[in-house]
Residue frames as qw, qx, qy, qz and C-alpha x, y, z in Angstrom:
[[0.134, -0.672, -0.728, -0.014, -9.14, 2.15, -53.66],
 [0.108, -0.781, -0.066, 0.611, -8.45, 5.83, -51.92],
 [0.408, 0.011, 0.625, 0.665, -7.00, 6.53, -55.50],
 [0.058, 0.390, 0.861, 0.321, -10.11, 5.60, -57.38],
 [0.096, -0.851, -0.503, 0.112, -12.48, 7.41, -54.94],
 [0.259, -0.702, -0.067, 0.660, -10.26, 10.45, -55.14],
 [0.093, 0.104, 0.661, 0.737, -10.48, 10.35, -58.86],
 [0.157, -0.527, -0.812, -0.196, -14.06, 10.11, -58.89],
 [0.253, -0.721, -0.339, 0.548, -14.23, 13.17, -56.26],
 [0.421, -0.191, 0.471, 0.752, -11.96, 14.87, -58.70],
 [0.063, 0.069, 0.721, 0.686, -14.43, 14.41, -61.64],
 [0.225, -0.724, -0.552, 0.348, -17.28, 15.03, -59.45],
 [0.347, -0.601, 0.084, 0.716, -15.72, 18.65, -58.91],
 [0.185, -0.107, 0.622, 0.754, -15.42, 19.26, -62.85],
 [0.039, -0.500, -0.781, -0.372, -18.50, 18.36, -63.83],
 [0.126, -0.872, -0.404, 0.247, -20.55, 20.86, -60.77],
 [0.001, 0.585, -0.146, -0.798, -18.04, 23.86, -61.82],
 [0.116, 0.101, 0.739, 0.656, -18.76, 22.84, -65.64],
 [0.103, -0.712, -0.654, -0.235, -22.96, 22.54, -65.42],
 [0.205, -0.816, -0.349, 0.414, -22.77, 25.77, -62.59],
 [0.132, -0.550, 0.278, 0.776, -20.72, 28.15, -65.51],
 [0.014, -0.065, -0.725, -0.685, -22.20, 26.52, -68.78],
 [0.040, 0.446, 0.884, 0.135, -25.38, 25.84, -67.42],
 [0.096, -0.099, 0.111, 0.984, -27.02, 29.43, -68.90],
 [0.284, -0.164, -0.691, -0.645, -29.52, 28.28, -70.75],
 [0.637, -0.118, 0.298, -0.701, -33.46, 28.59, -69.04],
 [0.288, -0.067, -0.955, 0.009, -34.85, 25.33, -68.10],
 [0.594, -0.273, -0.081, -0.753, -38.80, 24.82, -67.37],
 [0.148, -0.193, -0.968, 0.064, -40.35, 22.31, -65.08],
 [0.540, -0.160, -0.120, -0.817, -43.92, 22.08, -65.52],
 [0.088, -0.173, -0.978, 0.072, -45.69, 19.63, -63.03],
 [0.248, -0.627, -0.611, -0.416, -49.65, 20.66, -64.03],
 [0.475, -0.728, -0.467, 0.164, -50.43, 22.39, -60.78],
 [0.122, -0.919, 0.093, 0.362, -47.17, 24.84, -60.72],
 [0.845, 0.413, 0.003, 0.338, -44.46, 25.33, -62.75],
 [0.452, -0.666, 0.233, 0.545, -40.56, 26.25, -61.74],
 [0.534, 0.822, 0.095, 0.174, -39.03, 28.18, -63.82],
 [0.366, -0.756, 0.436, 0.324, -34.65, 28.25, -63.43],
 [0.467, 0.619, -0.600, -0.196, -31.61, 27.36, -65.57],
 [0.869, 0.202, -0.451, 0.000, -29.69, 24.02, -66.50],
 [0.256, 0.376, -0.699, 0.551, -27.62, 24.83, -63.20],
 [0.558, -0.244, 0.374, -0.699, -30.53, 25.32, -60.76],
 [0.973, -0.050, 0.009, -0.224, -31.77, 21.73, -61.88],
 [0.663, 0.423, -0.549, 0.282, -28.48, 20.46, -61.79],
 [0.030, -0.387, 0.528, -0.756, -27.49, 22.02, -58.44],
 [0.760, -0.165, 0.286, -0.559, -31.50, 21.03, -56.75],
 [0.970, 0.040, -0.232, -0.060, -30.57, 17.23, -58.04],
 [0.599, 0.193, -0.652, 0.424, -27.37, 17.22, -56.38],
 [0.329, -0.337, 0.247, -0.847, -29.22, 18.63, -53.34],
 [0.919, -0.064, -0.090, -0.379, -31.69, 16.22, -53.57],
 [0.789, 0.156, -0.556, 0.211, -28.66, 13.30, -53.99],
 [0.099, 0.513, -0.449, 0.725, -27.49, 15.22, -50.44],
 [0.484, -0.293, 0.399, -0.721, -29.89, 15.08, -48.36],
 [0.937, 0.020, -0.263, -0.230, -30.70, 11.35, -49.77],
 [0.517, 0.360, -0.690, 0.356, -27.08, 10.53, -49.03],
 [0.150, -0.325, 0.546, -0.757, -27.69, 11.62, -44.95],
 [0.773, -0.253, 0.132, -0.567, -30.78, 9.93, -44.99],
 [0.866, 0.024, -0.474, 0.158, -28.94, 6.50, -45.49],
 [0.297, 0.193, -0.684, 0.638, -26.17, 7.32, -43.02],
 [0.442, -0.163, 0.366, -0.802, -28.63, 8.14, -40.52],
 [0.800, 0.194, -0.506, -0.260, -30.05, 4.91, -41.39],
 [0.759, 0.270, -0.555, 0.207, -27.58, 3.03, -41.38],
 [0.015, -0.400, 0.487, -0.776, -26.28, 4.70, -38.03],
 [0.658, -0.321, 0.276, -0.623, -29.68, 3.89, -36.11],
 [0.965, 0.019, -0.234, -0.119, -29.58, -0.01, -37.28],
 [0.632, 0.423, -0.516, 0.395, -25.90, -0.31, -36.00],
 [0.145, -0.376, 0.562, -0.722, -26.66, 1.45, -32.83],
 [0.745, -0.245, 0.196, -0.588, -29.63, -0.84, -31.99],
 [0.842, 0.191, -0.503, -0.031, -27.90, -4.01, -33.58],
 [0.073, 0.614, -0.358, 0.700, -25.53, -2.71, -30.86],
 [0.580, -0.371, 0.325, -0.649, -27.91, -1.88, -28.03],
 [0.861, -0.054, -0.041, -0.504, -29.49, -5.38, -28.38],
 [0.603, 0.433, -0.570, 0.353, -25.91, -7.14, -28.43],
 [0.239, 0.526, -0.476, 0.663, -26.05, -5.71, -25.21],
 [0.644, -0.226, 0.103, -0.724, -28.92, -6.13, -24.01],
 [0.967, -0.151, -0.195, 0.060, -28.52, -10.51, -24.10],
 [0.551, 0.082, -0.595, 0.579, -24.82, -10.45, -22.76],
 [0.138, -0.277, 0.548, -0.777, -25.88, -8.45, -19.84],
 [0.889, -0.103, -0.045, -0.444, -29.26, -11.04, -19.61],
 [0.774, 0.197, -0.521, 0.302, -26.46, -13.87, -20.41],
 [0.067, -0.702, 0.027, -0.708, -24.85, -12.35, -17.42],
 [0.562, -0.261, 0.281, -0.733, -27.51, -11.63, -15.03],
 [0.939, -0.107, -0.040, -0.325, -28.40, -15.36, -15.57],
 [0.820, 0.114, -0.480, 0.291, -25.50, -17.07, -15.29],
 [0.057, 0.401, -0.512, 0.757, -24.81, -14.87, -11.86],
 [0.588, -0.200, 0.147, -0.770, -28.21, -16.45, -10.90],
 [0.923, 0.112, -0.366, 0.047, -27.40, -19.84, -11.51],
 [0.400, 0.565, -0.397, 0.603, -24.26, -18.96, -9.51],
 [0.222, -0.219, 0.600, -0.737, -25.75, -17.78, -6.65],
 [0.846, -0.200, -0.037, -0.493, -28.64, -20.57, -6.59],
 [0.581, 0.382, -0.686, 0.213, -25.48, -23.17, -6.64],
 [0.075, 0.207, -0.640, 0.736, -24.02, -21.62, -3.70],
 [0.634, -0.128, 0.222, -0.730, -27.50, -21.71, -1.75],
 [0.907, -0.109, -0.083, -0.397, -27.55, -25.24, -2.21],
 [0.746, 0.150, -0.557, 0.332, -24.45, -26.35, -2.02],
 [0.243, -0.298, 0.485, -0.785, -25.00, -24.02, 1.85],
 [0.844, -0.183, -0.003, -0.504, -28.22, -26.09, 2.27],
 [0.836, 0.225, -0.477, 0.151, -26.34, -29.09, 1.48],
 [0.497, 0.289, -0.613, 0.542, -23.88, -28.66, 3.79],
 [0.376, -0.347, 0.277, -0.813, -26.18, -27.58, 6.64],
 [0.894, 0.012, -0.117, -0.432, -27.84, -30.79, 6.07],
 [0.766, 0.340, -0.480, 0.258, -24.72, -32.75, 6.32],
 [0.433, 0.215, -0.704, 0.521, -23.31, -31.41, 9.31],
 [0.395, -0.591, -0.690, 0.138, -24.84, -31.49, 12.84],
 [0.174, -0.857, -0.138, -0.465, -25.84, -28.76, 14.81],
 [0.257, 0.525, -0.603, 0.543, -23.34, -27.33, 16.89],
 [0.318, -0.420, 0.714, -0.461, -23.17, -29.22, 20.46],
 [0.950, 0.231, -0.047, -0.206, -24.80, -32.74, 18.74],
 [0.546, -0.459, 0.698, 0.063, -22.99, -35.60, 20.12],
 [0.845, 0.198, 0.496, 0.035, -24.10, -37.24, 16.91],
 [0.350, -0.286, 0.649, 0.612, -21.25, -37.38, 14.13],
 [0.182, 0.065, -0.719, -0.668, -23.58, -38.32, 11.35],
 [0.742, -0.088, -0.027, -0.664, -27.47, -39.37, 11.02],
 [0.743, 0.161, -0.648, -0.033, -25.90, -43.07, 10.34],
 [0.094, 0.251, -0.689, 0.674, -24.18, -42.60, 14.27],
 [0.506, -0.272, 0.017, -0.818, -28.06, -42.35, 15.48],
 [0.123, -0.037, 0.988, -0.089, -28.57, -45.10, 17.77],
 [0.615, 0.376, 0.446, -0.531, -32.53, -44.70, 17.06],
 [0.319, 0.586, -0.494, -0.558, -31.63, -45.29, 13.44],
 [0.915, -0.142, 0.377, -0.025, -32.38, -48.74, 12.28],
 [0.220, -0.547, 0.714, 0.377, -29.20, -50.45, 11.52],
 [0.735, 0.588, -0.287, -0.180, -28.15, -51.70, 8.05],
 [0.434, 0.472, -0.760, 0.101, -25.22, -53.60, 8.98],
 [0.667, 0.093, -0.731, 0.111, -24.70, -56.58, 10.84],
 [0.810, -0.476, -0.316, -0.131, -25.59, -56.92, 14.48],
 [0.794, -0.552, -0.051, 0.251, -23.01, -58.45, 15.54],
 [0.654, 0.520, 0.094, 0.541, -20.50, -56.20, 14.43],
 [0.443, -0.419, -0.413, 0.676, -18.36, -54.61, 16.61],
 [0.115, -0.956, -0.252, 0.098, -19.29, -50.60, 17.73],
 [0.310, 0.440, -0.380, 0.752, -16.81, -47.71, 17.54],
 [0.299, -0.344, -0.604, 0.654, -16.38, -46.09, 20.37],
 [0.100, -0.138, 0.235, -0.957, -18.36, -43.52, 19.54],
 [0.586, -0.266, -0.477, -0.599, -21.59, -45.79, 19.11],
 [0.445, -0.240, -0.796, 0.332, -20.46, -47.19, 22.75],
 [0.020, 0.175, 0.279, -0.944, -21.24, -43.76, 24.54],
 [0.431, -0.064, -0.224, -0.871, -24.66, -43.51, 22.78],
 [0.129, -0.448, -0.861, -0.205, -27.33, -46.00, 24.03],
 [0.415, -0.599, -0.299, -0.616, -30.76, -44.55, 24.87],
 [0.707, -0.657, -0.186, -0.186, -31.41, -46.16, 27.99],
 [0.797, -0.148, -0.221, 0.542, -27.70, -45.96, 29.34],
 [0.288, -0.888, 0.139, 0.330, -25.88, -43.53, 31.20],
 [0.552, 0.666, -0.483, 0.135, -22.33, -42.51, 29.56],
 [0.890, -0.348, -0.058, 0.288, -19.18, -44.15, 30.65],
 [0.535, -0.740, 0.255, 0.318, -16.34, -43.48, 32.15],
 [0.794, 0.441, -0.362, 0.211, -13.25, -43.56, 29.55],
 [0.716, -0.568, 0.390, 0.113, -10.69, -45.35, 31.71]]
């Protein structure tokens, strides 16, 4: 491939020293309004001019679409990101709520909401108490542990 194009550069080369030493001869361009008036080089030479400045305008092109395809690349992973760092930190804020909710407030004799002697009871009656549900009635002093 580097070959090829370096042929092609080559023959390139040949051809602009060929048309810029042969090209002697007067050449007219009449477009109704003015007319130029140079040789077979000068129109040779202004069309490879012209192919110049066409060439830059692609790269420059190209160049701006690559940099914005770019930009915009960038522009969702840092959104991606920014949103998955926000998801993140709502987690955590609930899984803090959560756990606020879960445990009692510091000096609360009660263990759990379930411990609550005001609480109406789901299990059996007669089913025996821990000890921590002895220490809790409403109307009762605590007791002694002996």
């Amino acid at each position: 491939m580097v070959v090829l194009g370096i042929l092609i550069l080559v023959l390139v080369a040949v051809l602009i020293i060929a048309a810029a030493v042969r090209g002697e001869d007067a050449a007219s361009l009449d477009l109704e309004w003015f007319t130029v008036e140079t040789t077979v080089a000068g129109v040779f030479l202004a069309g490879a001019l012209t192919l110049l400045i066409g060439v830059v305008g692609v790269v420059l092109v190209a160049a701006g679409l690559k940099r914005g395809r770019r930009r915009r690349a960038e522009m969702h992973s840092l959104r991606d990101q920014a949103a998955a760092k926000d998801q993140e930190a709502r987690r955590a804020r609930a899984a803090e709520a959560e756990a606020r909710e879960s445990t009692p407030p510091a000096g609360s004799r009660h263990a759990t909401p379930a411990s609550d002697p005001n609480a109406p009871r789901t299990s059996d009656p007669d089913a025996p108490r821990t000890s921590d549900q002895h220490d809790q009635h409403r109307d009762s002093a605590p007791r002694d542990k002996r």
